[in-house]
N, C-alpha and C positions, 0 to 999 in steps of 0.2 A: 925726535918729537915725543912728547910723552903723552898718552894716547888718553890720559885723564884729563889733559889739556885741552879747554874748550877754545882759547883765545885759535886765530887765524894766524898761519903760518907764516913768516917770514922772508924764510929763504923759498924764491921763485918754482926751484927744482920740486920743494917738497908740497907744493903748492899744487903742482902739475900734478903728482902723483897721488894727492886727497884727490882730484878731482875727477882722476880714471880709474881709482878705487870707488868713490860713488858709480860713476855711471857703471860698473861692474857692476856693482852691490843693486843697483835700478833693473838691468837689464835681467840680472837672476833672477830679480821677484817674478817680475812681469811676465820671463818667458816661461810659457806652462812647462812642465815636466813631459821630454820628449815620447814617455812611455805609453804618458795617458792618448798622443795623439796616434801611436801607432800599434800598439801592443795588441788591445783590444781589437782591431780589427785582422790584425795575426791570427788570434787565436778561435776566431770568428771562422775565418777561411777553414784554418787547418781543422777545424769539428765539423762545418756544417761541408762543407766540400769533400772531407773527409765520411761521412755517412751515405753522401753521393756514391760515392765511388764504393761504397761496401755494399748501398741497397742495388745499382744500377751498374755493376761491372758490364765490361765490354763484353759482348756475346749473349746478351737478352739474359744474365743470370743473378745473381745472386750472393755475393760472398756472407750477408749474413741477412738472416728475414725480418727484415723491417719495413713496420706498414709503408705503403708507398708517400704518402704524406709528409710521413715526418721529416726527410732528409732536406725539405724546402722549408719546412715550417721552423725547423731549428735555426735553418740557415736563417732567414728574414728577421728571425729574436733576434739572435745574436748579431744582425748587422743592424740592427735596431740600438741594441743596447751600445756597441761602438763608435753609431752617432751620436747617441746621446752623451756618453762620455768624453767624447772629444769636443764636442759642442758644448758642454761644458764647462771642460779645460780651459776651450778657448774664449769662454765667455766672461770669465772671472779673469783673466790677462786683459779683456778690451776692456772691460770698468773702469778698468785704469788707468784707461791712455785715452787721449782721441785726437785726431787728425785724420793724416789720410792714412795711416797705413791701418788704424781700427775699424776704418772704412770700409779697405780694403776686402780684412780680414769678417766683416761683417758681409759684403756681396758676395766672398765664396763662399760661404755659409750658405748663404742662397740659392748662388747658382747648384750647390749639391742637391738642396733640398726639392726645386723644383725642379731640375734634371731630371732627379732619380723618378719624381713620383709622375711625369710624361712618360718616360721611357718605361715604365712599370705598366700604366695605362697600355700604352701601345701593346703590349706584349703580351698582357693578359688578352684583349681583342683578337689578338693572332693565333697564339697560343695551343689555344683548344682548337682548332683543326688542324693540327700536325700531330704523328705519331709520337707517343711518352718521348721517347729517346730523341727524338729531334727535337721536342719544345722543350725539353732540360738543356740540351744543349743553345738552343735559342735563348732563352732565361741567360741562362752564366755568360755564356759570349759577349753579348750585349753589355746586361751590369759590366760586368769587366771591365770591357773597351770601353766606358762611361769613366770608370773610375780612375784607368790608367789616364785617359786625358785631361780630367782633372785635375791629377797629379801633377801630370806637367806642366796645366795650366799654370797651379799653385807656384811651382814652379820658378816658373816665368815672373810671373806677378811679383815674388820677392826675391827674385834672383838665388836661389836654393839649389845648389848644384846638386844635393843627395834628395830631394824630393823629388825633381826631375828626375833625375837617373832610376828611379824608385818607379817613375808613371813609365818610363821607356822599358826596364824590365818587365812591369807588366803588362804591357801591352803587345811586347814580343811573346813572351811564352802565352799569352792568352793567343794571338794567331796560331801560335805551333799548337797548343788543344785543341782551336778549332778544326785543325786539318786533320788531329789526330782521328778527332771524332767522338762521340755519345759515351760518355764513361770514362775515356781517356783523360779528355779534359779537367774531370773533376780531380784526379789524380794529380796531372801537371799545377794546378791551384791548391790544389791540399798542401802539398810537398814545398814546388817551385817558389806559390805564392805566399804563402805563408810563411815560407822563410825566410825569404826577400824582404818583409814586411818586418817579421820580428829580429832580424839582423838591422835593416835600417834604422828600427826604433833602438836598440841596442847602442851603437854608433853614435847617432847623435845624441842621446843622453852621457854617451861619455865627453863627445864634445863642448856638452853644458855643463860638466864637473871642471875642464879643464878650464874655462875661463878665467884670465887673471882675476 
């Protein structure tokens, strides 16, 4: 076929093959780029979980002196800024389409956004009568276990074998933190979680290169 050729193909075969080269060429616009939905929150974990675990190490100390403030406060931006980017991502993908599945993808949107900010209410209420070290650990536990079942939910909902697997990793090494205990856990998330996150993103952005 000669690809300046606007007239309509002929032979059956090569008919077939225009039309699974479109829906390729469809499904690459549409699907946002897997990095913006996971990167960002990689890198989120590994700094602000990461400062945790430097102001609040295990044994009531210190690895380096930073106000107490800041290691939640950085944390909150940056899981801030990574909803808003993926929310984003995904927002310029559903303009595009509508059915059920932009539907879909429009009530987990939701369900995150009201999730987070109950479960945040709650926590803040509680919170302040527990010792620092247990209401930081009370804080991440939760969020977490919030996040990993969303995952899975997400999951679920599009039949996603690596975003599942993605909410199950997190939700296992978030138990093992929490048993570890105050300080431990920020580490097991800085490291565990944030790698888990920015390999998954990794991965499935290769998966959207390979596309025929």
């Amino acid at each position: 076929m000669n690809p300046d050729d606007d007239s309509p193909p002929t032979d059956a075969a090569a008919a077939l093959r225009l039309i699974q080269d479109q829906r390729s060429a469809t499904a690459r616009r549409l699907d946002p780029d897997a990095r913006l939905l996971y990167w960002p929150w990689g890198v989120a974990w590994l700094i602000g979980f990461g400062l945790f675990f430097l102001r609040f190490t295990p044994g009531d100390r210190a690895l380096v002196a930073l106000p107490s403030w800041l290691p939640l406060t950085v944390l909150f931006v940056l899981l801030l800024a990574a909803a808003a980017v993926q929310a984003t991502a995904r927002e310029r993908a559903y303009d595009q389409v509508s059915g059920d599945s932009a539907q879909r993808g429009r009530w987990y949107g939701y369900a995150w956004g009201l999730g987070s900010l109950g479960v945040y209410a709650g926590l803040g209420r509680i919170s302040g009568h527990l010792p620092h070290d247990l209401a930081a650990l009370l804080w991440s536990t939760t969020s977490v276990g919030l996040i990993g079942a969303l995952q899975m939910a997400g999951g679920a909902i599009w039949l996603d074998r690596d975003l599942f697997r993605l909410g199950v990793w997190i939700s296992v090494i978030n138990l093992l933190g929490a048993f570890a205990g105050p300080g431990w856990h920020a580490l097991v998330m800085a490291v565990a979680g944030s790698g888990g996150i920015l390999v998954a993103g990794a991965l499935a952005r290769r998966r959207q290169r390979q596309l025929p």
